[in-house]
N, C-alpha and C positions, 0 to 999 in steps of 0.2 A: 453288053451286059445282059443275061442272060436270067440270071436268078433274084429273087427278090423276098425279103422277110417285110412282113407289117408285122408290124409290133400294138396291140391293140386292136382290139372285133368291137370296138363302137360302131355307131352308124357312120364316123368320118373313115374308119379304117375299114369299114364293108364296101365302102363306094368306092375309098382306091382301089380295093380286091378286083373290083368290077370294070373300072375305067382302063386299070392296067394291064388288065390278064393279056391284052391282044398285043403289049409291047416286051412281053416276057414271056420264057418258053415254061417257066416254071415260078409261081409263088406260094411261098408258108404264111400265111393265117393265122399269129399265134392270139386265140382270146383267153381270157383272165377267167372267165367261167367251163369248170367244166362241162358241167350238163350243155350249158348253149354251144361249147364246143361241138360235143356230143351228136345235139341234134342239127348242128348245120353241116355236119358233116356227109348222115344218113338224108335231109330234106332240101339241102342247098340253097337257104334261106335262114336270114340272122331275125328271128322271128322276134326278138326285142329290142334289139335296136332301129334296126330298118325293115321291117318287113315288105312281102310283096315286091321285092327284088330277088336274083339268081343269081347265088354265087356260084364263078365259071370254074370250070371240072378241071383249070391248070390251076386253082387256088387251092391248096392243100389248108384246111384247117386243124389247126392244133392248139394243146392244149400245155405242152410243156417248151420251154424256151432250148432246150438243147438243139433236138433234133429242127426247131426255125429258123435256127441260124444256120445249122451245118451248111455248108457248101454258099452261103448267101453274099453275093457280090456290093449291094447294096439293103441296108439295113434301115426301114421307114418308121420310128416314132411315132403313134402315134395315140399315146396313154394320156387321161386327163393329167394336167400339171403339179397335182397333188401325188399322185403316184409316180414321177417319173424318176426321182431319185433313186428307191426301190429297185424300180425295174431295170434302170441300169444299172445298180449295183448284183443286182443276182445275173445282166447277162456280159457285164463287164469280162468274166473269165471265159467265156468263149466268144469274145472279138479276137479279129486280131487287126495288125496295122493297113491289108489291103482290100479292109470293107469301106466302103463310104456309107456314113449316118448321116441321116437326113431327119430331122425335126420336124413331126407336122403339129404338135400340139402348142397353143397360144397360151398362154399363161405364166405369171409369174410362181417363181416358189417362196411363199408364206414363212416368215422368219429370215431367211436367206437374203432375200430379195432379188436373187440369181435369175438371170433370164432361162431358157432350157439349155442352148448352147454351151450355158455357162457349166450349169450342173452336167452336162454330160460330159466338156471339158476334165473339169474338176471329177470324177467318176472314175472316167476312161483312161486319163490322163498321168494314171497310177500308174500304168502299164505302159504306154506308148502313145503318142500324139495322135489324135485323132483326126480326122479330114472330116470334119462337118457342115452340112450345108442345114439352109431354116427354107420348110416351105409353106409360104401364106399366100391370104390373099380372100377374094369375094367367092367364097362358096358356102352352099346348101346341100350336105350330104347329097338330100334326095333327086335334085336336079343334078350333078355330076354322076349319080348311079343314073339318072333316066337317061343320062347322055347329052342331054343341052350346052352348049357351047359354054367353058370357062375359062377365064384366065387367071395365071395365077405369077408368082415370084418366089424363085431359088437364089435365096442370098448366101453367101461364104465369099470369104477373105480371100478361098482359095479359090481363083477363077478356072481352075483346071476342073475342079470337083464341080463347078455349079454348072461349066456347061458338059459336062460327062452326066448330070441329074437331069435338064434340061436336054438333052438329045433321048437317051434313054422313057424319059415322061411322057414326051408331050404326043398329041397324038390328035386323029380330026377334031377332038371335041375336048382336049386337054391342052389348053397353051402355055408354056411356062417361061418368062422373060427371066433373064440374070439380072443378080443384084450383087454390086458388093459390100455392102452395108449392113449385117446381120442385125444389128444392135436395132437400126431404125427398123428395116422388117417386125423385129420381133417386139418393139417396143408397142408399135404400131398396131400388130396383130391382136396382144394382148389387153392393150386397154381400151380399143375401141365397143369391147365386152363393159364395160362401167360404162362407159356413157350408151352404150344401148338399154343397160336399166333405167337410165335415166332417159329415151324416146318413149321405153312403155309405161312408164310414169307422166309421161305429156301425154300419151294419148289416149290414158286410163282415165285421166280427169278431163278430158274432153277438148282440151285444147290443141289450136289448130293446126295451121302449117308454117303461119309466122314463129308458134315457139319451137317447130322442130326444126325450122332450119337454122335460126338462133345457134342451138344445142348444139346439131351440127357441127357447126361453122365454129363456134368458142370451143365445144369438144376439140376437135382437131387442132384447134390454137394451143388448147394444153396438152393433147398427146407430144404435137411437136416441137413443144418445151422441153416436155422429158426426156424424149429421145434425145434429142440436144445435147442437153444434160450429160447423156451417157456415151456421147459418142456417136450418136447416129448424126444422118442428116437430114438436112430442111425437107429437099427435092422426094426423099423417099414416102415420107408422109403424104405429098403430093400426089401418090401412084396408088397402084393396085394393092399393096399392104396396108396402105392409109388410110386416104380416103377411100377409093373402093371399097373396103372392108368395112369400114364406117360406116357408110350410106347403106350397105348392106343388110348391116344385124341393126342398123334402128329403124328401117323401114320393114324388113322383108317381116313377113306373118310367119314364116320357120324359124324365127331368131329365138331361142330359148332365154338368153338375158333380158329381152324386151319382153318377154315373158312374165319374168320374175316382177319389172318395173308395173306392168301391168296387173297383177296380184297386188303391189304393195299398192296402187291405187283403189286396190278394190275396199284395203281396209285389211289383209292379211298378213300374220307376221311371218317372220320370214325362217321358224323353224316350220310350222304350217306349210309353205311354198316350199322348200327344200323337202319335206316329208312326200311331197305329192309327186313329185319328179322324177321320171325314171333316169333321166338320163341327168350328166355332170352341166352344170351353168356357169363354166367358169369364171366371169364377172364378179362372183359372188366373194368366193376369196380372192381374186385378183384385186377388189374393189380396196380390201386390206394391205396388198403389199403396195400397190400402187399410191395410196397416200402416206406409205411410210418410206418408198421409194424418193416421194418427192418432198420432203422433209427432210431426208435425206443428203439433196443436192438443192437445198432451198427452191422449191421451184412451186409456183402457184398456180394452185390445180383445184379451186373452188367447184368446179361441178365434182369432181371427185371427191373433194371435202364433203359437200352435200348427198351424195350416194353411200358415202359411209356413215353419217350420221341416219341417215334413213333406214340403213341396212341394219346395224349395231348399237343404234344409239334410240331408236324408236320414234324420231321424229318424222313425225307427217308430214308428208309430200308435197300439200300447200304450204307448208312452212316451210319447206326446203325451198321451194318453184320462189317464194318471197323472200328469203334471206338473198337468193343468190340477183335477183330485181334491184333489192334497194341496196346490195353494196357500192363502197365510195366510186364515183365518175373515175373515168378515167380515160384515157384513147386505147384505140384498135392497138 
């Protein structure tokens, strides 16, 4: 495979431009801004999302989704979760059945409560069956653009499709393992984002490493209820979409949702913290579909209970950190 579309010029979709270029003879660039189209084109550098990185001269950047697809064998996702409905709907008519789409955005979609998979399913699905793979996992834009060793997981049902994404991807400094469990990848992926507002909320109020491993450790208890829930499996949560990805966005200092946890510790509200941001925090409404998800399939998700009432409901984060303390005993 030879050709490649990114769908999305964020800083996640400037760093695949970068990591990939040397495994593709040719890739389209399509970003949502003109102007920043514009100038990455002429400067070869995504000056507001990632700056201070080179985007490579096989990446064609563009601005309209026709000519990003034409000719493109593999089709990469990688728009915030609130747009992606959209965006598949306007490039739905120029798919056709022998692209492989690949999912790199985490997020649930708000109302729906549709994973990405699902919505692109449901989209695509008008027209002809889609071959979709989800790709997650422990990364920082800016450390995959610098080149530092990542690994990561291509889940789909269709094991043809994940390891044709997986030969195609991987590369010195890009590992990609098969998965066939989408639902867990992507459950995984997506809500590890809420409970990383809730690590920048531990460590905005000063406490230590006994409450973030707690967090942790019970986070992940309740990610892999839900997935559960939905069809995923245990083992997955367990991996690189899981925990990896977990441990990741509530410790790393690049995590934009431990971000957000760390403002609301500061005492900010959260149209304030959303205002100042350039870039999307998925968490934020993920934090919504995710306790209507598990409400949903009766499933108890208290740290997520308490990240919503913090986020929507105005309550303080010592009073969140205490409500979720003094709930009823119970065992691991």
């Amino acid at each position: 495979m030879n050709r490649l579309a990114i769908i999305g010029g964020g800083s996640w979709g400037t760093a695949l431009s970068i990591v990939l270029a040397p495994r593709f003879s040719f890739i389209r660039l399509w970003v949502y801004e003109q102007d920043l189209a514009e100038r990455m084109r002429v400067r070869r550098e995504n000056d507001v999302y990632l700056p201070g990185f080179t985007v490579p001269s096989n990446a064609d950047v563009v601005a309209e989704l026709e000519p990003a697809l034409d000719g493109a064998e593999i089709v990469l996702g990688v728009m915030p979760s609130h747009r992606a409905r959209g965006v598949y709907e306007r490039m739905a008519p120029l798919l056709d059945e022998s692209m492989l789409l690949v999912s790199a955005t985490k997020g649930l979609e708000t109302g729906s409560l549709l994973r990405m998979s699902q919505v692109i399913h449901g989209v695509v699905g008008k027209r002809f069956t889609p071959r979709i793979c989800v790709l997650s996992g422990p990364t920082f834009a800016r450390e995959v653009a610098s080149g530092e060793p990542t690994a990561l997981v291509v889940a789909s049902t269709d094991s043809e499709a994940a390891a044709a994404v997986q030969s195609a991807f991987s590369g010195a400094t890009f590992r990609l393992y098969t998965n066939s469990d989408p639902a867990g990848v992507e459950i995984g992926g997506a809500v590890k984002n809420v409970v990383a507002i809730g690590a920048g909320v531990c460590h905005g109020l000063g406490l230590g490493s006994n409450a973030l491993a707690a967090l942790i450790t019970r986070g992940l208890a309740e990610i892999t209820r839900l997935a559960l829930a939905v069809g995923g499996q245990a083992k997955t949560l367990a991996g690189l979409s899981g925990l990896g990805d977990l441990l990741l966005t509530c410790t790393g200092g690049l995590s934009r949702n431990r971000t957000v946890g760390l403002e609301l510790a500061a005492g900010r509200k959260l149209g304030e913290i959303v205002g100042s941001m350039q870039m999307v925090a998925e968490g934020i409404e993920t934090t919504k579909a995710t306790v209507d998800l598990a409400r949903r399939h009766k499933v108890e998700m208290p740290i997520a209970d308490q990240m919503h009432a913090m986020l929507y409901e105005a309550r303080p984060p010592k009073e969140a950190i205490r409500r979720l303390m003094e709930r009823s005993l119970k065992g691991e």
